[in-house]
C-alpha positions as CSV (number, residue, x, y, z in Angstrom):
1,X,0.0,0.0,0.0
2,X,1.3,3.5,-0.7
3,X,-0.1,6.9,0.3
4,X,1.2,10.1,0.7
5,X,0.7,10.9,4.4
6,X,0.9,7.8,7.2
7,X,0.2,8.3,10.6
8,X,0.8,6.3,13.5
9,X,-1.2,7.0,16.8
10,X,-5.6,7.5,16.2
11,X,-5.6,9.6,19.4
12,X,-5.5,13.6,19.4
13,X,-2.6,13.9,17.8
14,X,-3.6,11.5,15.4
15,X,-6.7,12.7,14.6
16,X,-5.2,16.6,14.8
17,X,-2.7,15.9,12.2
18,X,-4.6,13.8,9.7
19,X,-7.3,16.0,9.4
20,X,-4.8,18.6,8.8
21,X,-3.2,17.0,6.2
22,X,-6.6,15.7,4.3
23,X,-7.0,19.4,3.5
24,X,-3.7,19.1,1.4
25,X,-3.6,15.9,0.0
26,X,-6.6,13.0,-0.2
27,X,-4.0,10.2,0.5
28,X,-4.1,10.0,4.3
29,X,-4.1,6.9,6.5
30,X,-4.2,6.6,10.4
31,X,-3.1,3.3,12.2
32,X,-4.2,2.7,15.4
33,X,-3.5,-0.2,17.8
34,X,-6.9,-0.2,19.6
35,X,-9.7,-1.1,18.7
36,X,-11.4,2.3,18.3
37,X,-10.2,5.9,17.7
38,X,-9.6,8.5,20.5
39,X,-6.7,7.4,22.1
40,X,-6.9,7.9,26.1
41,X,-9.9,10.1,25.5
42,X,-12.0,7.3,25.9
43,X,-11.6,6.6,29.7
44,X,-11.5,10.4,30.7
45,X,-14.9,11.0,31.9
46,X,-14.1,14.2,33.8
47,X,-15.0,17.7,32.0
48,X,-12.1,20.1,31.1
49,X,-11.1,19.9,28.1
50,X,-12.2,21.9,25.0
51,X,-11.4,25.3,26.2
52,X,-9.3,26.3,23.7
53,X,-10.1,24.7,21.0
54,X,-13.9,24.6,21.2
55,X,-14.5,27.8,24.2
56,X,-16.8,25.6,26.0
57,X,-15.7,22.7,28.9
58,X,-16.1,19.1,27.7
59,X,-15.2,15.6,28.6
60,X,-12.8,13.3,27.1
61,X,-15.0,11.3,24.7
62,X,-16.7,14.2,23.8
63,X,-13.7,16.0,22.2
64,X,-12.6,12.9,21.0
65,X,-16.2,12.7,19.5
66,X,-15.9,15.7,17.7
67,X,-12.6,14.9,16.1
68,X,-13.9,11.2,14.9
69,X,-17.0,12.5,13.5
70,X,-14.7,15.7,11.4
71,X,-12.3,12.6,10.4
72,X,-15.0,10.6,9.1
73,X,-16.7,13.2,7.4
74,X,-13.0,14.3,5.9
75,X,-13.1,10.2,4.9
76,X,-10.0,9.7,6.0
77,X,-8.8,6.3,5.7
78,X,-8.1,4.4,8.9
79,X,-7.2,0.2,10.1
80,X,-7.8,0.0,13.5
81,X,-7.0,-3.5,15.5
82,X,-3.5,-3.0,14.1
83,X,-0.3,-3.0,15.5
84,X,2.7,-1.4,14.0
85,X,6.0,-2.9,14.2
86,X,8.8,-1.5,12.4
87,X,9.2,2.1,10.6
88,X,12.4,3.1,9.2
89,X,14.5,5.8,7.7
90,X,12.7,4.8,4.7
91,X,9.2,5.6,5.8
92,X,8.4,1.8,5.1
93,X,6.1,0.9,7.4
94,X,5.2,-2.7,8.7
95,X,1.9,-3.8,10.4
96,X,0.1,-6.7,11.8
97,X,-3.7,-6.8,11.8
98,X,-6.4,-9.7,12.0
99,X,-5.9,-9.7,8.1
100,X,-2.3,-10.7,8.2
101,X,0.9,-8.5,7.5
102,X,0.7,-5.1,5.9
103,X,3.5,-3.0,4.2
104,X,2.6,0.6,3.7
105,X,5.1,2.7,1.9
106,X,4.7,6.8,2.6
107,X,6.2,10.0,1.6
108,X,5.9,11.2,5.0
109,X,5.2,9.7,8.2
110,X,3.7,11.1,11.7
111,X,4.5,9.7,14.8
112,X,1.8,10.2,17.4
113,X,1.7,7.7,19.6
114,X,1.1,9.2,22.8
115,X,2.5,8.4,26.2
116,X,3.1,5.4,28.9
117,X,2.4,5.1,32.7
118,X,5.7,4.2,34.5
119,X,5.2,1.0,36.5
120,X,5.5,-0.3,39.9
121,X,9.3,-2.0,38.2
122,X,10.3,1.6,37.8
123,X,10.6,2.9,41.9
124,X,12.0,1.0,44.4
125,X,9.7,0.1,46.7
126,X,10.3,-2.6,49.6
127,X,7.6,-5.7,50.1
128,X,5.9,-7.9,47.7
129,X,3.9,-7.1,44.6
130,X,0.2,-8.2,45.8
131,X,-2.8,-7.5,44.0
132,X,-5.0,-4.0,43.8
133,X,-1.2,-2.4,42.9
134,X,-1.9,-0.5,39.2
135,X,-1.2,2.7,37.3
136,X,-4.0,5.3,38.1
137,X,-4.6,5.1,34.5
138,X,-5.2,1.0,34.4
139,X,-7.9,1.6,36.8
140,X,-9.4,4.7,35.6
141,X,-10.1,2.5,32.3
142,X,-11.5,-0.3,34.2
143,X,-13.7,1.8,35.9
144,X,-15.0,4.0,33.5
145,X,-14.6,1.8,30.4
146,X,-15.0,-1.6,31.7
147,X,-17.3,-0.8,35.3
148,X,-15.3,-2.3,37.5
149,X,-14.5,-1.7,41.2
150,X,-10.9,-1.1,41.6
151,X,-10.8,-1.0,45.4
152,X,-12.3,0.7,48.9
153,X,-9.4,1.9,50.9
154,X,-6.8,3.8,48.3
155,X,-3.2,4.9,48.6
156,X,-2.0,7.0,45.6
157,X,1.3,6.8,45.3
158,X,2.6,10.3,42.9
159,X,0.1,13.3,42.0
160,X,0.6,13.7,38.4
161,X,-3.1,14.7,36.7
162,X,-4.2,10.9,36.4
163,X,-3.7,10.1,40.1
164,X,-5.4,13.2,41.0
165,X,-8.9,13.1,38.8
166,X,-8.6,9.4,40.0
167,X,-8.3,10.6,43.5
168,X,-11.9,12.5,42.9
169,X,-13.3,9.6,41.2
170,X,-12.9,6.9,43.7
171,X,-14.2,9.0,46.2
172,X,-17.2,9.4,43.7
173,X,-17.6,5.7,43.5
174,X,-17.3,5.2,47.3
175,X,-14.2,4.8,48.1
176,X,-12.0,6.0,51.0
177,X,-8.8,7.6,49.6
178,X,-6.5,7.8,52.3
179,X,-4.1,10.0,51.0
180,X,-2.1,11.5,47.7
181,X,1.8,10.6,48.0
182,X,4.3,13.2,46.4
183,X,8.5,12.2,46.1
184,X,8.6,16.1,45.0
185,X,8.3,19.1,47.3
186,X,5.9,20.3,45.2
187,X,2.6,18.7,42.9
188,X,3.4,17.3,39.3
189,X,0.2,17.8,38.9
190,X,-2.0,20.9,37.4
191,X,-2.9,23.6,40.4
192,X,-7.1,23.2,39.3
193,X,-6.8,19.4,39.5
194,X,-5.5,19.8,43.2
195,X,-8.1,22.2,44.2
196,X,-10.7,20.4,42.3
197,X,-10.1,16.8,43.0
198,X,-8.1,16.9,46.3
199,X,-8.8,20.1,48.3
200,X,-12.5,19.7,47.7
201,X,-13.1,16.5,49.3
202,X,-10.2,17.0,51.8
203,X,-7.8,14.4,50.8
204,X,-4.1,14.9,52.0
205,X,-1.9,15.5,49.8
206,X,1.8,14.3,51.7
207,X,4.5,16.7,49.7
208,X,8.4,15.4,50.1
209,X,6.7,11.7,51.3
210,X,8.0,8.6,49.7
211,X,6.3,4.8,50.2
212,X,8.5,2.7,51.9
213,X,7.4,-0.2,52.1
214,X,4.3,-2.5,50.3
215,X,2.4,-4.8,53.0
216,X,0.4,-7.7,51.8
217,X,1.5,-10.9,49.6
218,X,-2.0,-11.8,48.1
219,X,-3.6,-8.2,48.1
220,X,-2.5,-5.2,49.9
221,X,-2.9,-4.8,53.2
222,X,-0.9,-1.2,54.4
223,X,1.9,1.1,53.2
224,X,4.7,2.2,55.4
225,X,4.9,6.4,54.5
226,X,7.3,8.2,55.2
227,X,8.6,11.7,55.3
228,X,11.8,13.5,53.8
229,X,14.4,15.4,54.4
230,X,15.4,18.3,51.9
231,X,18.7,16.1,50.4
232,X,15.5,13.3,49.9
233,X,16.9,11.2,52.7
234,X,13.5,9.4,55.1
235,X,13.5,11.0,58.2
236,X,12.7,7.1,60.4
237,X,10.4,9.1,62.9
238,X,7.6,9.9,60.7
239,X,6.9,6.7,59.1
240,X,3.6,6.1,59.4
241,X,1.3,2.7,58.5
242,X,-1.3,3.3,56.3
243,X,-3.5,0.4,55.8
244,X,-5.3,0.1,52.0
245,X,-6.5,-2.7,49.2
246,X,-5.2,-1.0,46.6
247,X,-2.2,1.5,46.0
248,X,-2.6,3.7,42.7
249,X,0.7,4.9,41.1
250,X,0.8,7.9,39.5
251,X,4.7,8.6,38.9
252,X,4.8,9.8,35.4
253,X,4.1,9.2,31.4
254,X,7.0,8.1,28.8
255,X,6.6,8.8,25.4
256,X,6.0,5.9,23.3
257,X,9.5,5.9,21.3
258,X,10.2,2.4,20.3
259,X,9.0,3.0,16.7
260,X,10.9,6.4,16.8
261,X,13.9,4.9,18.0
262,X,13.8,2.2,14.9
263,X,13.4,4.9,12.0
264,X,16.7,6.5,13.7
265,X,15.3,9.6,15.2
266,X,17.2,11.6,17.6
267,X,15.2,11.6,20.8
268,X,15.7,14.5,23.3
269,X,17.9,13.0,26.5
270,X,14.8,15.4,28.7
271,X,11.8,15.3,27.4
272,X,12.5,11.5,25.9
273,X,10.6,12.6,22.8
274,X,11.6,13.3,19.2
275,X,14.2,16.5,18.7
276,X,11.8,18.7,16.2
277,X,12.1,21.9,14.2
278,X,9.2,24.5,14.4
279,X,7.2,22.1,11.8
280,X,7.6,19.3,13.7
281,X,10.0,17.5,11.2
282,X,12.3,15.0,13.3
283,X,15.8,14.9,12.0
284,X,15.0,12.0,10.1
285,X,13.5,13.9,6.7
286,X,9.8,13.1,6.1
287,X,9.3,11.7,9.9
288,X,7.2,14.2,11.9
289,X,6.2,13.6,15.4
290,X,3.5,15.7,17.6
291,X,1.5,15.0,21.2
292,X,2.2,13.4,23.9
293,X,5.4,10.7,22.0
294,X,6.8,14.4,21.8
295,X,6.8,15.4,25.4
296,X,4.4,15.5,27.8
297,X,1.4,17.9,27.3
298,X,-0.7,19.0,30.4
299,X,-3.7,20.2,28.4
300,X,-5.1,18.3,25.1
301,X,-5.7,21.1,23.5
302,X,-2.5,22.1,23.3
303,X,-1.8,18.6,21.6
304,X,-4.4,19.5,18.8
305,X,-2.7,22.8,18.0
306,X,0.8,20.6,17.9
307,X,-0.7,18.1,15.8
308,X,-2.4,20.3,13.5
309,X,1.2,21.9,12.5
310,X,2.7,18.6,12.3
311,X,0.0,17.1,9.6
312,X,0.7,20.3,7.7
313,X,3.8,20.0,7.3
314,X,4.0,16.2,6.6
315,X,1.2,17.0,3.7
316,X,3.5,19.6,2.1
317,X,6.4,17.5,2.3
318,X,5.2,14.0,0.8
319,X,4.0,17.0,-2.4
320,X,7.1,17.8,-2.4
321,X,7.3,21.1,-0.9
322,X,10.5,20.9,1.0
323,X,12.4,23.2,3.3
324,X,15.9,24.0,3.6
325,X,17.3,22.1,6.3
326,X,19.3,24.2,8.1
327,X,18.9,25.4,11.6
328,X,19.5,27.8,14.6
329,X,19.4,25.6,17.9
330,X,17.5,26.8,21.0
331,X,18.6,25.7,24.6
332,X,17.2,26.2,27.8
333,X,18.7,28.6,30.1
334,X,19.0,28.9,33.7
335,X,15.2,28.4,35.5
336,X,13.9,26.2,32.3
337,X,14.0,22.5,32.1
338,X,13.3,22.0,28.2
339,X,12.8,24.5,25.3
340,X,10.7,23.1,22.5
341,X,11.2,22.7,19.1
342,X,14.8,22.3,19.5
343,X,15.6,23.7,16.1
344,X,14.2,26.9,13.9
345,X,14.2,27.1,10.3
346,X,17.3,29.9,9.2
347,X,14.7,31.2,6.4
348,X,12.5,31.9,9.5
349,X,8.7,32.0,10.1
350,X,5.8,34.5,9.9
351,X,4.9,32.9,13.6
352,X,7.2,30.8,16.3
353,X,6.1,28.9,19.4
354,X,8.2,28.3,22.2
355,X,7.1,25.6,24.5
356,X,9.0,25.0,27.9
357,X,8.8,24.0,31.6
358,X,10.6,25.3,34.3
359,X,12.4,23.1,37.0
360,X,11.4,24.5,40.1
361,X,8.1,26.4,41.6
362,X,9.2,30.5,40.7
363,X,6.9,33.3,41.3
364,X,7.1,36.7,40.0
365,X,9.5,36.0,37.9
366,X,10.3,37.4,34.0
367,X,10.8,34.7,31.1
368,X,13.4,36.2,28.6
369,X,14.1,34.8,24.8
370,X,17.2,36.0,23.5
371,X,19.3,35.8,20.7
372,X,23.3,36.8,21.2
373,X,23.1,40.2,22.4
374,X,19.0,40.7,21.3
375,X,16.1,40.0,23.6
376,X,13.4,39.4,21.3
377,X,10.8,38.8,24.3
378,X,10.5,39.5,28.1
379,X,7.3,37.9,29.8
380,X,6.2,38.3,33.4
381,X,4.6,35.5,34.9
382,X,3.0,35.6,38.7
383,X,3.5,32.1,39.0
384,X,5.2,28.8,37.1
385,X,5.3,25.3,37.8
386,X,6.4,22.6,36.1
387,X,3.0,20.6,36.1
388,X,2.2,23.5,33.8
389,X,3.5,24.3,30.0
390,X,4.2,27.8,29.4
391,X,4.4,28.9,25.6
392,X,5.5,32.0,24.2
393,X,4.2,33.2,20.8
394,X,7.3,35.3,18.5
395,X,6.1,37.2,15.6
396,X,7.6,38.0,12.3
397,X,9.5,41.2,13.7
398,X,10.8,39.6,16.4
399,X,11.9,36.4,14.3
400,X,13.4,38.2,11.7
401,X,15.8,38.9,14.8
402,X,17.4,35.8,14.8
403,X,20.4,35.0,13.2
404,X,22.2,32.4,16.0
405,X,21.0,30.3,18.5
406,X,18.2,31.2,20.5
407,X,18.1,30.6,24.5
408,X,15.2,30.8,27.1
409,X,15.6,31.5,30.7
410,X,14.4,33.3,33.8
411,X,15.7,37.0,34.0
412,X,15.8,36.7,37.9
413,X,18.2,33.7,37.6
414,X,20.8,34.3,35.0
C-alpha cells in the first residue's frame, strides 16, 4: 500500500494531524492499535477539556467525538486493530492486523503515539507485589470503560493529573482515599486538578513523602509512608502505616518511542521525545512527530494545535514542498528544564512557538528569549510550575531577529 501521508497514533494527535493534512492531499491513513479511535480520551470522563479549542468545557470522549466525526466526514482512511511494528528511515512501514501483515510505503510519516504510565518495576519500593497495585490510568479505564470496582481503601502513590482526577473519582464511587503521595516538594500535577479533586473533598496531599514499604502478599494490606528530608533522605520518625486494598501509582508518562527509536530519530535525553524543528519534522526527513510521543502535554488542547502543524507539514512534504534544512538551535537557560522545538528554520517563520517548563516552583518571575546580544521577548509570569507548560508566541519582527541560536531563561536567575 502506498499513500502520501501515514500516521501512527488514532488519538488527538492522530486525529489533529490527519485532518490537517486531508486538507492538502486526499491520500491519508491513520493506524491505530486499539480497537477504536480517541486514544486515552475514551476513559477520561471528567470535564475540562475543550477550552481552547472549542470555548466551551467538555469531557474526554466528547472531544474525541468531535474529532472522529470531522475525520469521518474528511473520509480519512483508517485500520484499527492493528499493531505497528517496524518504521524506518525509509518511511516503510510494517503492520500486523487480523488480516495478516501489511507494508505501507509513505512519503511522509507522523508519529503520534502518545505516552506510557511508568510501573511499579520503575521505583524502588520494599515488600511484595500483591494485588490491587496498578497505574492510576489502568484503573481509571477499568472503571469507566469496563465498570469495575478497583478497590475501597486507596493509597496513591505520585500526583501527576491521572492520580489526582482518579483521586476525585474513587471518592465518587465510594471509596475512602487515604491519602495523595508526592516524592517532590511540590505537585506534578496541574494547580485546578489539586483544588478540584483533592482540596474539595479534603484528601491529603503528603509533599516530600516517599512509600517505603508494600504490606500484603496476596492483596494489599498497608503502606509504610514516610517523610523526607530536603537532600530526599527518610527522616525514620515519621513513618507512618497506612493500611489500603489498593495503592494507585501515579509517577509519570514516557513517550512511546520504540518505533521512533527504529526509524533512527534523535530523541531528546529530557523530554525522551523526538528533537523537532518549528514544523515538527524530526531529524529524520519526512518523519514528523507531535503529542504526547513528543513530550508530555498537560492540556489536550495544546496537543491538537501541535498536531495540526505537524499534519501540515508532513502533507506539504510528501507533495514535495520541502524546506531547507538548516537550523538555529535553542537551549534552555537557567530556571527552564526544556525549550521546545529544538531547532528553527534559518529562512524563518511569519509565527514561532516556544514551549517549555521550568524546573522548580518561581513566582514573579520574567521569562526572557534572546538571541546573542538581542532580547526578542521578556514575559512576566505571577507564578510557574512545572506541572504546567508555558508557551510564548514570537512574531515575524521579532523572528526576523534571529540569526544564531536562541536561549530561554528566567531574567531573575541568569
Amino acid at each position: 500500500m502506498n499513500v502520501d501521508v501515514a500516521i501512527i497514533g488514532g488519538g488527538p494527535a492522530g486525529l489533529g494531524a490527519a485532518l490537517e493534512a486531508k486538507k492538502m492531499t486526499s491520500s491519508v491513513l491513520v493506524i491505530e492499535r486499539d480497537r477504536e479511535l480517541g486514544g486515552i480520551l475514551n476513559q477520561c470522563i471528567h470535564n475540562g477539556f475543550g477550552l481552547h479549542e472549542f470555548k466551551e468545557e467538555l469531557t474526554g470522549p466528547e472531544y474525541a467525538g468531535r474529532f472522529i466525526q470531522q475525520a469521518k466526514e474528511a473520509n480519512i482512511d483508517f485500520m484499527l486493530n492493528t499493531m505497528v511494528l517496524h518504521v524506518d528511515e525509509k518511511k516503510h512501514i510494517v503492520a500486523v492486523s487480523e488480516e495478516g501483515v501489511h507494508h505501507i510505503r509513505a512519503k511522509a510519516v507522523v508519529f503520534a503515539m502518545g505516552c506510557r504510565e511508568r510501573t511499579a518495576g520503575a521505583i524502588a519500593m520494599n515488600g511484595y507485589r500483591p494485588a490491587g497495585v496498578m497505574t492510576a490510568g489502568m484503573a481509571q479505564r477499568m472503571m469507566n470503560m469496563e465498570g469495575l470496582q478497583v478497590g475501597k481503601e486507596v493509597v496513591i502513590y505520585g500526583s501527576g493529573d491521572i492520580g489526582l482526577i482518579m483521586a476525585r473519582r474513587m471518592t465518587l464511587e465510594g471509596a475512602k482515599v487515604k491519602a495523595v503521595v508526592e516524592i517532590m516538594p511540590f505537585s506534578s500535577g496541574l494547580n485546578r486538578n489539586i483544588a478540584q479533586c483533592l482540596e474539595d473533598y479534603e484528601i491529603p496531599l503528603l509533599l516530600h513523602h516517599k512509600i517505603v514499604r508494600v504490606h500484603g502478599k496476596n492483596r494489599v494490606e498497608a503502606v509504610d509512608i514516610c517523610a523526607l528530608d530536603e537532600q530526599g533522605k527518610e527522616i525514620p520518625k515519621t513513618k507512618e502505616t497506612v493500611s489500603c486494598d489498593t495503592l494507585l501509582l501515579s509517577i509519570g508518562l514516557i513517550p512511546e518511542n520504540e518505533l521512533s527509536e527504529q526509524a533512527g530519530v534523535v530523541l531528546d535525553k529530557i523530554t525522551k521525545g523526538a528533537v523537532v524543528s518549528e514544523d515538527m519534522q524530526t531529524e529524520i526527513s519526512g518523519i514528523f512527530a507531535c503529542g504526547n510521543v513528543l513530550h508530555v502535554h498537560d492540556i489536550v488542547d495544546f496537543v491538537t494545535a501541535e498536531s495540526r502543524i505537524a499534519g501540515a507539514s508532513a502533507a506539504r512534504y510528501a507533495l514535495g514542498n520541502r524546506e531547507k534544512e538548516e537550523f538555529y538551535a535553542t537551549h534552555a537557560g537557567e530556571g527552564v528544564r526544556y525549550v521546545l522545538p529544538q531547532k528553527i528554520h534559518k529562512e524563518g517563520k511569519h509565527t514561532l512557538k516556544l514551549s517549555f517548563r521550568t524546573d522548580g516552583i518561581y513566582h514573579r518571575e520574567k521569562v526572557i528569549v534572546k538571541c546573542g546580544d538581542k532580547i526578542l521577548a521578556r514575559k512576566a509570569m505571577n507564578v510557574m510550575v512545572p506541572s504546567e507548560m508555558v508557551i510564548i508566541s514570537l512574531d515575524k519582527e521579532q523572528i526576523g531577529k534571529i540569526n544564531g541560536d536562541v536561549s530561554v531563561y528566567l531574567e531573575g536567575k541568569a
